[in-house]
C-alpha positions as CSV (number, residue, x, y, z in Angstrom):
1,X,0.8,-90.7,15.9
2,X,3.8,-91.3,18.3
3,X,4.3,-88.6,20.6
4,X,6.9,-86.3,20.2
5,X,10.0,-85.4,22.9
6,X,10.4,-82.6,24.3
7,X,14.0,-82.3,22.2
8,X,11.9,-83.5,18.9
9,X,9.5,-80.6,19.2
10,X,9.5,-77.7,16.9
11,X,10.2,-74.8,18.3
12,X,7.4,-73.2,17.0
13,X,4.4,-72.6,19.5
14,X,6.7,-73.0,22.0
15,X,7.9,-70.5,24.6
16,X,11.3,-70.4,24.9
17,X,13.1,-70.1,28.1
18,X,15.7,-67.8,27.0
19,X,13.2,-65.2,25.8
20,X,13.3,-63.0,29.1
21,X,16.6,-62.1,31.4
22,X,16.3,-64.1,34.4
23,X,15.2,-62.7,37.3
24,X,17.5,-60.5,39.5
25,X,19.6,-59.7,36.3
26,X,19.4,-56.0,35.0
27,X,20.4,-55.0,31.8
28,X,21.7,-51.2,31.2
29,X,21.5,-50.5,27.5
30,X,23.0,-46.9,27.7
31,X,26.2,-48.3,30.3
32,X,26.6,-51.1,28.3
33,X,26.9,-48.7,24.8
34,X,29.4,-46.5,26.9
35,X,31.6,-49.6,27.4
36,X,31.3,-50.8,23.8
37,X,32.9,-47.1,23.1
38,X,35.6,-47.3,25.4
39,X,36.5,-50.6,24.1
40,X,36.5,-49.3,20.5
41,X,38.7,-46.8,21.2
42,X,41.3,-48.8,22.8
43,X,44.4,-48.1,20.7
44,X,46.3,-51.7,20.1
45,X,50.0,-51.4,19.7
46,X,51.8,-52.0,16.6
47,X,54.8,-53.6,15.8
48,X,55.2,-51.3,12.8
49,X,54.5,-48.2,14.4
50,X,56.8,-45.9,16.7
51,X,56.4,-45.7,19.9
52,X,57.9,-42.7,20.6
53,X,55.6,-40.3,18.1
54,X,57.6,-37.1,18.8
55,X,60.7,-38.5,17.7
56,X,60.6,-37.6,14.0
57,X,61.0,-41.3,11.7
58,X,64.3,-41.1,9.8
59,X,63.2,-40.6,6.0
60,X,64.3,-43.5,3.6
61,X,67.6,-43.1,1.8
62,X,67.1,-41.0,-1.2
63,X,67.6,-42.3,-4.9
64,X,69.3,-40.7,-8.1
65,X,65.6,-39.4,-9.3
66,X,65.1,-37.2,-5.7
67,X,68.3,-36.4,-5.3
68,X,69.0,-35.0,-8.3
69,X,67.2,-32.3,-10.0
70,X,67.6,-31.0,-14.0
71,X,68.5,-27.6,-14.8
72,X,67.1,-25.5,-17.3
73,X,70.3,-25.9,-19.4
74,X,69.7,-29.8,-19.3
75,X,72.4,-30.3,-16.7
76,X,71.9,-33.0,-13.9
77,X,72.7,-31.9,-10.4
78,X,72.4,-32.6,-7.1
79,X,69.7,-31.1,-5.1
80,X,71.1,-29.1,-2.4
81,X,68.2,-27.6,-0.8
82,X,66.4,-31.3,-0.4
83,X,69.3,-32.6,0.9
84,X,69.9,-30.5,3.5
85,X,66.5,-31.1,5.1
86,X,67.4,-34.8,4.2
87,X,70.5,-34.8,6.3
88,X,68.8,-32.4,8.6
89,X,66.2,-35.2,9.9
90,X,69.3,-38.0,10.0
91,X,68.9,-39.2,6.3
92,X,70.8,-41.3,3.9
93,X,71.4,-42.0,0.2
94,X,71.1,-44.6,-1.4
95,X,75.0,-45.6,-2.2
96,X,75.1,-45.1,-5.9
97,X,73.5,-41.4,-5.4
98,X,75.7,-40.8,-3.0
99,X,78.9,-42.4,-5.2
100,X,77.9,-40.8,-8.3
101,X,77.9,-37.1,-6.2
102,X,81.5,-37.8,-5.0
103,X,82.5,-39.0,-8.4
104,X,80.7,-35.6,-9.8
105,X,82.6,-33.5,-7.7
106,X,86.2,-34.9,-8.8
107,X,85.5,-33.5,-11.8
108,X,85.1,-30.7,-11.0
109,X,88.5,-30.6,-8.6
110,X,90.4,-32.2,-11.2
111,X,89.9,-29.0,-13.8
112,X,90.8,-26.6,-11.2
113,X,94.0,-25.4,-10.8
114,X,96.5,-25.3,-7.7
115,X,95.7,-21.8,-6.1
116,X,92.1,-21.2,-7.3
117,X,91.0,-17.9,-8.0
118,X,87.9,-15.9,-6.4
119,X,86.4,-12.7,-6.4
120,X,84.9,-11.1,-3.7
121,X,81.9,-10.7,-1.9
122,X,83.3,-14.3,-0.2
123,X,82.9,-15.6,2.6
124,X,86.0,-17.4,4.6
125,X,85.0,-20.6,6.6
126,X,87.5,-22.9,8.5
127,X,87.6,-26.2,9.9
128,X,84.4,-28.0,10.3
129,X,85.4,-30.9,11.3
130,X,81.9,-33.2,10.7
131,X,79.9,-30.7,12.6
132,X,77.2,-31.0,9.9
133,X,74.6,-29.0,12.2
134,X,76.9,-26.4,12.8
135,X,77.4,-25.9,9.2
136,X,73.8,-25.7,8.6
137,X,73.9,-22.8,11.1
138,X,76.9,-21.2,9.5
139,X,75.3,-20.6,6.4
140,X,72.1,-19.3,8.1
141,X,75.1,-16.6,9.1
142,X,76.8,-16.4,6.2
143,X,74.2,-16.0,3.6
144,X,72.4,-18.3,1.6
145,X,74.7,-20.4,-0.9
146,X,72.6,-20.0,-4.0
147,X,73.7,-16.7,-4.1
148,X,77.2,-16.1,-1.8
149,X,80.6,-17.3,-2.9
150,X,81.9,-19.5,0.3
151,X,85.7,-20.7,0.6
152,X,86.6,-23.5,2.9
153,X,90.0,-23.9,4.2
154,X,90.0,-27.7,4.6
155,X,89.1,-30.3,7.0
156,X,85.9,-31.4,6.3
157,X,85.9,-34.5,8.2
158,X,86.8,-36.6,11.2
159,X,85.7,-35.7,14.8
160,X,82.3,-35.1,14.4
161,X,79.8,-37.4,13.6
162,X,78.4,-36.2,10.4
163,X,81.2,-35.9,8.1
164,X,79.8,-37.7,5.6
165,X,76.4,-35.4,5.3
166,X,79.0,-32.3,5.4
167,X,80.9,-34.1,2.5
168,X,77.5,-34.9,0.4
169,X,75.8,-31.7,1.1
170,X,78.9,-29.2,0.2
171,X,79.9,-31.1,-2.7
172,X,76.1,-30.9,-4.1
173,X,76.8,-26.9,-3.5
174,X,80.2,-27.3,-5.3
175,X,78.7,-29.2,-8.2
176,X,75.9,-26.6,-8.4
177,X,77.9,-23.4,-8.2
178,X,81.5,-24.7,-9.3
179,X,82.8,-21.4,-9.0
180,X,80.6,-20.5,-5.7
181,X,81.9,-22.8,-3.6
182,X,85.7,-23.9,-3.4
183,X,86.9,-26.3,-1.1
184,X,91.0,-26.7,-0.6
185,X,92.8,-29.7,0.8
186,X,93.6,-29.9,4.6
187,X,95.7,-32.5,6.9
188,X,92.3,-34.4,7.6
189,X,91.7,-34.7,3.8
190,X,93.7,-38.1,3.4
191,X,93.8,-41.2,3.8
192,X,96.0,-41.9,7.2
193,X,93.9,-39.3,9.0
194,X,91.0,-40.6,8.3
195,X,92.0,-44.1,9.0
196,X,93.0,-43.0,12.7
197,X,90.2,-41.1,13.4
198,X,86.7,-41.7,12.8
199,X,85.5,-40.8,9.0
200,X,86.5,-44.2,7.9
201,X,84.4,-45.9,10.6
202,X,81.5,-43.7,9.9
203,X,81.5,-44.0,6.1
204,X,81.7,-47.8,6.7
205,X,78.6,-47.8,9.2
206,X,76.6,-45.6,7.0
207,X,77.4,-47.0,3.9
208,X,80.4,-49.2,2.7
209,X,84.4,-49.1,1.9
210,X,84.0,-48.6,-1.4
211,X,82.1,-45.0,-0.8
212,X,85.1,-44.5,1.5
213,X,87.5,-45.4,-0.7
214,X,85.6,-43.2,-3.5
215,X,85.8,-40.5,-0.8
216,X,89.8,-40.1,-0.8
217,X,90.0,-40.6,-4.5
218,X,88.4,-36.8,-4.4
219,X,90.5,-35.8,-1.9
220,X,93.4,-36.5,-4.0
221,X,91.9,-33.8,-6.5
222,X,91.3,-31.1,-4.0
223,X,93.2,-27.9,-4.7
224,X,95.9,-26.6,-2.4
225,X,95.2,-22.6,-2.1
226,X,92.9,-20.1,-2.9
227,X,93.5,-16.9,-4.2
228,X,90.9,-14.0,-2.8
229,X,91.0,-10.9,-4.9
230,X,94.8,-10.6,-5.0
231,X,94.3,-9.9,-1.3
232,X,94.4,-12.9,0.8
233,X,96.1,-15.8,0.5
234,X,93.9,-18.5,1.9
235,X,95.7,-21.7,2.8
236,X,95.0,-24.6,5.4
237,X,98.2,-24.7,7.3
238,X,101.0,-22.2,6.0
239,X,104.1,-21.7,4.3
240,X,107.9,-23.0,4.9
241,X,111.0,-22.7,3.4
242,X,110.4,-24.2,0.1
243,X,107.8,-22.0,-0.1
244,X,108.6,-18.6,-0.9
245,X,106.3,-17.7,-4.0
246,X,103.1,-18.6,-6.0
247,X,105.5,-20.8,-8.7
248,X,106.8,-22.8,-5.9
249,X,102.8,-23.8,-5.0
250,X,101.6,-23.9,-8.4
251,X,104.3,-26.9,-9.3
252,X,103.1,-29.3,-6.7
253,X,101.9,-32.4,-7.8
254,X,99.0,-32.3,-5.6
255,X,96.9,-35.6,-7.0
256,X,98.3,-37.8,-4.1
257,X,98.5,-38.8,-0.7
258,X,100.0,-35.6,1.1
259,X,103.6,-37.1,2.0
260,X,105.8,-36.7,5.1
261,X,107.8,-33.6,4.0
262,X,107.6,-30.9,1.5
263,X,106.1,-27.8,0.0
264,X,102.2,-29.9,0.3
265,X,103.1,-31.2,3.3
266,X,104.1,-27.5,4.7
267,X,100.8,-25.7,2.8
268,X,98.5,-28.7,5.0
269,X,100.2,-28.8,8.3
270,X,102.5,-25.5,9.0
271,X,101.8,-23.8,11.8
272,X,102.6,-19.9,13.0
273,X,104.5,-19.8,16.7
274,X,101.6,-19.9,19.2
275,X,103.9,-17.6,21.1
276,X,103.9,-13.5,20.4
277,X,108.1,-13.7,21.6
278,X,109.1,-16.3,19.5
279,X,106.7,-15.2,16.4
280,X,108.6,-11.9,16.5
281,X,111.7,-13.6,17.3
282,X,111.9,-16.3,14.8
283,X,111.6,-17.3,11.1
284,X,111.5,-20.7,11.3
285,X,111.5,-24.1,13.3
286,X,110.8,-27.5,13.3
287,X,107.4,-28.4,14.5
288,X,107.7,-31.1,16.9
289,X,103.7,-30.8,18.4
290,X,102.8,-31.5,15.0
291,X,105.8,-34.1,14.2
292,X,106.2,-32.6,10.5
293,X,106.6,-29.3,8.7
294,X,107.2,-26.4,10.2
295,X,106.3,-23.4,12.9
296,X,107.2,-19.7,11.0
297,X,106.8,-16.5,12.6
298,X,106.5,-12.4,11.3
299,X,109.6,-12.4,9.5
300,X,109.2,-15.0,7.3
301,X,105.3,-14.6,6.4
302,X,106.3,-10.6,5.7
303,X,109.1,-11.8,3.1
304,X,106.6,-14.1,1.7
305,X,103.7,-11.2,1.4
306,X,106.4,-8.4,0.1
307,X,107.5,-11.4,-2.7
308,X,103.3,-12.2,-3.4
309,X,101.6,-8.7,-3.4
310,X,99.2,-10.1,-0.7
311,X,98.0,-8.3,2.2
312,X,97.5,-11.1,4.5
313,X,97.9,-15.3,5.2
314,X,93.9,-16.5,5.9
315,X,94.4,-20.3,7.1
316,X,92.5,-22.4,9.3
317,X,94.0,-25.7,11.4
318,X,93.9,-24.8,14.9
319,X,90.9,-24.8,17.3
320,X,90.5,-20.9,18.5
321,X,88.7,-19.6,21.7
322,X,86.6,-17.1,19.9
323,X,87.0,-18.8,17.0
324,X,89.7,-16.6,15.4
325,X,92.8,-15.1,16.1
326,X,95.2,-11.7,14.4
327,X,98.6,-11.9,14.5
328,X,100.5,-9.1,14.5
329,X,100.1,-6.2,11.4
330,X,102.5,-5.9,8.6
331,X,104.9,-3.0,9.6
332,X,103.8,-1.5,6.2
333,X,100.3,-2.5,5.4
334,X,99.1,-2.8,9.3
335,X,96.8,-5.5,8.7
336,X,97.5,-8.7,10.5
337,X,100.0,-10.7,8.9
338,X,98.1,-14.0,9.9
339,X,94.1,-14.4,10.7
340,X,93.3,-18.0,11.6
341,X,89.9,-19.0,11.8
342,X,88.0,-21.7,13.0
343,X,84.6,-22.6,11.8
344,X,83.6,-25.7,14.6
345,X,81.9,-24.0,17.7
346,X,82.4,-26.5,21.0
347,X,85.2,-28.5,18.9
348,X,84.4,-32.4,19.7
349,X,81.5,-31.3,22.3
350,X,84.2,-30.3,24.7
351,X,86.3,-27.2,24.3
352,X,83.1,-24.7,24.5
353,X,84.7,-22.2,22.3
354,X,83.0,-20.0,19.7
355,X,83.2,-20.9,15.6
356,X,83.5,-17.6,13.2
357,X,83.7,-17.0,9.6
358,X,85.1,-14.1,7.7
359,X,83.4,-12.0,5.2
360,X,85.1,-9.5,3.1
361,X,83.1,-7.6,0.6
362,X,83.3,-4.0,-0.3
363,X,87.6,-3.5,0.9
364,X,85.4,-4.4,4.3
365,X,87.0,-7.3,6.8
366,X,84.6,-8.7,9.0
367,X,84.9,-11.6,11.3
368,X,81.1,-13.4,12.8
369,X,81.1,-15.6,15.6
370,X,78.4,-18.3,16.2
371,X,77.8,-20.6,19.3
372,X,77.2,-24.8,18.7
373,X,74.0,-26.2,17.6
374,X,72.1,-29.0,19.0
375,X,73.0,-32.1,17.5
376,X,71.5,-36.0,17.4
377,X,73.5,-37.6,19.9
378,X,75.6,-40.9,18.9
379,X,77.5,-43.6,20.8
380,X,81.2,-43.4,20.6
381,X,82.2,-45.6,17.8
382,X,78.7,-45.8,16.2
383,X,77.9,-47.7,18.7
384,X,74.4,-50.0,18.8
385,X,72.3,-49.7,21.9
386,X,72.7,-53.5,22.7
387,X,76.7,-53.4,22.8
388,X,76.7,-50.5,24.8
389,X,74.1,-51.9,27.7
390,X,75.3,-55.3,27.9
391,X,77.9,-55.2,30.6
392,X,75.3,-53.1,32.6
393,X,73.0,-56.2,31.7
394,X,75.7,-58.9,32.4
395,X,76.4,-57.2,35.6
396,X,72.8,-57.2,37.1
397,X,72.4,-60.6,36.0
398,X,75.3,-61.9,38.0
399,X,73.8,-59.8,40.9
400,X,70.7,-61.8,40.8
401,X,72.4,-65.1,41.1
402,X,74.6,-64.1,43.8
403,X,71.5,-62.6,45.7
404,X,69.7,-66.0,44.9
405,X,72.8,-68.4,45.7
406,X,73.3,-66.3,49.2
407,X,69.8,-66.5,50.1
408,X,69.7,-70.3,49.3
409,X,72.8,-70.7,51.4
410,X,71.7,-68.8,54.6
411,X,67.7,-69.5,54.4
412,X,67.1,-70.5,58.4
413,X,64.4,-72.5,57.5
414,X,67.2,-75.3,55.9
415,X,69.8,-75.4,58.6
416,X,68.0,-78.4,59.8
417,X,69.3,-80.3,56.1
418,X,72.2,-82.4,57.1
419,X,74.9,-81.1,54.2
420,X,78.2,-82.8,54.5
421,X,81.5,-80.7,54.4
422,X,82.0,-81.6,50.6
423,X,78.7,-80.4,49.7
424,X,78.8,-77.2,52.0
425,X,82.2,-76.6,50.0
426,X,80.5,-76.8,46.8
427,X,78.0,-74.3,47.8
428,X,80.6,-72.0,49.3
429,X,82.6,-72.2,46.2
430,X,79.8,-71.2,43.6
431,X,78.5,-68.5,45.7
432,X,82.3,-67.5,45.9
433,X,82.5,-67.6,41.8
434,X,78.9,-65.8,41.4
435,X,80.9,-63.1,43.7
436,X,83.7,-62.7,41.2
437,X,82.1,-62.4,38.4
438,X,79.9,-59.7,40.0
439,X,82.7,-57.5,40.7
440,X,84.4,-58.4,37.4
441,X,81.3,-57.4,35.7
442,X,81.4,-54.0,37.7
443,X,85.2,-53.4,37.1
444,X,84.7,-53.9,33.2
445,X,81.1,-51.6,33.1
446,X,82.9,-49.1,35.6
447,X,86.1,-49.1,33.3
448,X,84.5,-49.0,30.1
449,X,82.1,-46.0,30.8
450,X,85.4,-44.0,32.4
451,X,87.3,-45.2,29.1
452,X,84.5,-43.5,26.9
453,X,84.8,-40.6,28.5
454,X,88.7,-40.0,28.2
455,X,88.4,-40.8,24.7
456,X,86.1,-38.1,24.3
457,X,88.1,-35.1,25.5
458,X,91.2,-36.7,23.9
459,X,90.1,-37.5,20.5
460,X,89.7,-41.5,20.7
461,X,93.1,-41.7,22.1
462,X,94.7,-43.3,25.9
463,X,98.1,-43.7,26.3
464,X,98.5,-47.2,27.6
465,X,100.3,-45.6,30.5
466,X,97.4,-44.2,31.6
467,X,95.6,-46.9,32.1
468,X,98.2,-48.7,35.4
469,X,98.6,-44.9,37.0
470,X,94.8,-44.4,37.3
471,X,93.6,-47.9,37.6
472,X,91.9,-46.9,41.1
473,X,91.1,-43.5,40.0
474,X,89.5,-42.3,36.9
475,X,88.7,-38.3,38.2
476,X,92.6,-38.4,38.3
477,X,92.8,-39.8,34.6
478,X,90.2,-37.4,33.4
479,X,91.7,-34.2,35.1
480,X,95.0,-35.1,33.6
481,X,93.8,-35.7,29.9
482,X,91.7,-32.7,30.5
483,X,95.1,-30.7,31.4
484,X,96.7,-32.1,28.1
485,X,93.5,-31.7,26.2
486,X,94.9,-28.5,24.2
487,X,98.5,-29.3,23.7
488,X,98.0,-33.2,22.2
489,X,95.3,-31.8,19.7
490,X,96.9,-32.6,16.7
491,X,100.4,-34.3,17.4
492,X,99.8,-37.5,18.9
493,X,98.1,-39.0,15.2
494,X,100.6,-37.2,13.1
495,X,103.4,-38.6,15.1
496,X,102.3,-41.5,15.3
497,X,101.9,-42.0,11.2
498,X,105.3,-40.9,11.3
499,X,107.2,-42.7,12.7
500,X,104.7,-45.8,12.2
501,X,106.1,-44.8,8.4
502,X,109.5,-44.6,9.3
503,X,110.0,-47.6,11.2
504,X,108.7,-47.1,15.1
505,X,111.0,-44.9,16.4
506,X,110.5,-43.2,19.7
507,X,107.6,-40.0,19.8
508,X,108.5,-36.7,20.8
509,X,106.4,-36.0,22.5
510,X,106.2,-36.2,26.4
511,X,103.5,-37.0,29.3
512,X,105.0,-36.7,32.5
513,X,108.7,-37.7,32.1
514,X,107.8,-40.9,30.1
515,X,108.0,-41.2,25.9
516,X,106.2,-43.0,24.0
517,X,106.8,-45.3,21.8
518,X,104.8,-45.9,18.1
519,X,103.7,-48.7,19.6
520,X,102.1,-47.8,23.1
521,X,100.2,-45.0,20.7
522,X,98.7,-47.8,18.0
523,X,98.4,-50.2,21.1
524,X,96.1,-47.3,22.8
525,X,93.9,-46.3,20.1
């Protein structure tokens, strides 16, 4: 028999040469476990998983079958309480929930007349302006809605960031408790308002132009007054002229766009004088802050109440300090011929006033304030995080190349290179261009982030004059918008539709000694 190599060999009855460590090498059984642990317990990151675990994840939009719930009578309705948690932790419908809600709610607008009627216990809430976590905090003051009658007094949207979950949710309450929840009309319930300021952009980003467009087919339907216990009178703006009794309000042909003049322009956008003299003093005037309808004072809203029965005017439409404000009493009655009342505490996260709602139950008037609520923050505009960094990126990216491109130019080490004067030009010329661009880059981050914030505390509007007088000094711009922050509330947008309407004439109103055309205001939005 041949003899067999050593790699031809069985291996057994052989010794291996693995079977014992080698020498010098110890082996640690119980460190060696304590690794395997550690190593087990290593977490691995995940692409589908958030990295920021104490952020709550936004829930997914909600369908017909969890938004809507069935009532022992058989009726379909919207579930109010799930949706406010819903829109309380940033939440969405899905687009045919949320359509079929608005499209619900018209319905039940449509068989309402123009001056609705309610009964107290009520509660009286004003503007809210797409404060949505303000509102949830308002009812927390209120009472619950399941079982307390709430009025609002218009203007529901724009401003805020959440008008479309104060929209959802308050129509759910109003398709719930039809007569437990009325909502009137106000200036911001239309289709140019919403256009110039922001509810159209947000109903877009969160959903489409349809919804929107859905949206102001309900508004069209909303009713113009409300009548509380043959007390109050509770309208958005106020009265004028062609106002002068409940016939003259219960003819209007309210299914429309508000128009330009009139007895539903006046109820939407009138205004009491702002001063005590000239509310004494006068009956009525043209309102030039607002560009339409009217200012009336004491003389005029008494006639009106004497003619009506009522005891007082309860309207909404101007931002207050403490959230409300009494005019002077009734010679006769000595209530307050006026009580406005604002519901939006720190209007457009600037003004730092107090919101307040009005409660009257039991022949008792009583007015509750309420500080702001934290809010989720958004980017002006609805904004994504990329758009808003990229100059800041753009701008340290140029500042790399002009570090590198100066350091290549004056590195000591490559004087000794012969460089003609053509190429030496071409060097100078590109580190030259890579220093323009820097400083361009800075002038557009530096002016955009000083734009954002005018825009802010003057409701997404600049007048392109601004722009040339405080080009080297934005504190200046900011201090001056601040100072007009008040007085252009709510003129520069109605103007503007105006006279946009009417052909571009010249605006009314004034900064400085300049006037502004219709076309400087649409060219600075």
């Amino acid at each position: 028999m041949a003899e067999m190599s050593e790699k031809e060999m069985p291996l057994t009855g052989r010794k291996s040469k693995f079977e014992e460590p080698p020498q010098g090498l110890e082996i640690d059984k119980k460190r060696a476990l304590e690794l395997a642990q550690k190593v087990t317990k290593l977490r691995v990151t995940s692409t589908s998983e958030r990295i920021v675990t104490s952020v709550p994840p936004i829930p997914p939009p909600l369908n017909h079958k969890s938004a809507y719930k069935t009532l022992p009578d058989g009726r379909e309705v919207p579930d109010a309480e799930k949706l406010l948690v819903h829109f309380t932790l940033e939440g969405r419908l899905e687009e045919e929930t949320a359509v079929r809600i608005i499209q619900d709610v018209r319905e039940c607008f449509k068989a309402e007349p123009n001056i609705v009627n309610v009964q107290p216990p009520v509660t009286v809430c004003g503007d809210v302006h797409g404060q949505f976590f303000d509102l949830v905090k308002l009812f927390d003051i209120g009472g619950p809605p399941k079982t307390t009658t709430y009025v609002f007094l218009g203007d529901l949207v724009d401003r805020g960031c959440f008008s479309m979950e104060v929209c959802l949710y308050l129509f759910s309450l109003k398709i719930n408790r039809p007569d437990g929840c009325v909502i009137i009309r106000g200036n911001h319930e239309c289709r140019r308002m919403t256009s110039y300021f922001n509810f159209k952009d947000e109903s877009t980003y969160k959903y489409s132009e349809d919804l929107y467009n859905e949206v102001m087919k309900t508004f069209d339907c909303m009713p113009l007054c409300v009548n509380i216990g043959n007390k109050f009178l509770g309208i958005h703006g106020g009265i004028s002229p062609a106002i002068t009794s409940l016939s003259d309000i219960k003819k209007i042909d309210r299914f429309r766009e508000p128009p330009f003049s009139g007895p539903m322009c006046d109820l939407i956008w009138a205004d009491p004088f702002g001063n005590e003299e000239d509310f004494m003093s006068k009956q009525f005037e043209a309102n030039k802050v607002r560009g339409c309808s009217y200012f009336y004072g004491y003389h005029a809203v008494s006639r009106f109440l004497d003619n009506t029965g009522f005891l007082s005017i309860i309207r909404a439409h101007e931002a207050q300090e403490q959230g409300y404000k009494l005019f002077p009493a009734h010679e006769k009655t000595k209530f307050p011929t006026v009580v406005t009342i604002f519901s939006a505490p720190n209007y457009c996260d600037v003004y730092n006033n107090k919101g307040a709602i009005l409660l009257f139950q039991n022949d008792v008037f009583n007015i509750r304030q309420f500080h702001c609520s934290p809010h989720p923050f958004n980017l002006p505009d609805f904004m994504d995080v990329f758009s808003w960094s990229l100059p800041f990126v753009a701008e340290k990216v140029t500042e790399i190349l002009y570090i590198l491109t100066r350091l290549s130019s004056e590195d000591p080490e490559e004087q000794h290179v012969e460089v003609d004067e053509q190429g030496r030009a071409i060097v100078k010329n590109k580190v030259d261009s890579v220093g323009r661009f820097l400083r361009m880059y800075q002038t557009l981050r530096q002016e955009k982030e000083a734009i954002i914030q005018l825009k802010v505390i003057s409701y997404s509007f600049l007048f392109t004059s601004v722009l040339p007088f405080f080009s080297n000094s934005w504190l200046g711009a900011h201090t001056h918008m601040q100072a007009r922050c008040t007085s252009l509330m709510h003129a520069h947008i109605r103007t503007l539709c105006i006279h946009l309407a009417r052909g571009g004439y010249a605006l009314s109103d004034r900064v400085g000694n300049r006037v502004f055309s219709a076309r400087s205001f649409l060219l600075a939005c």
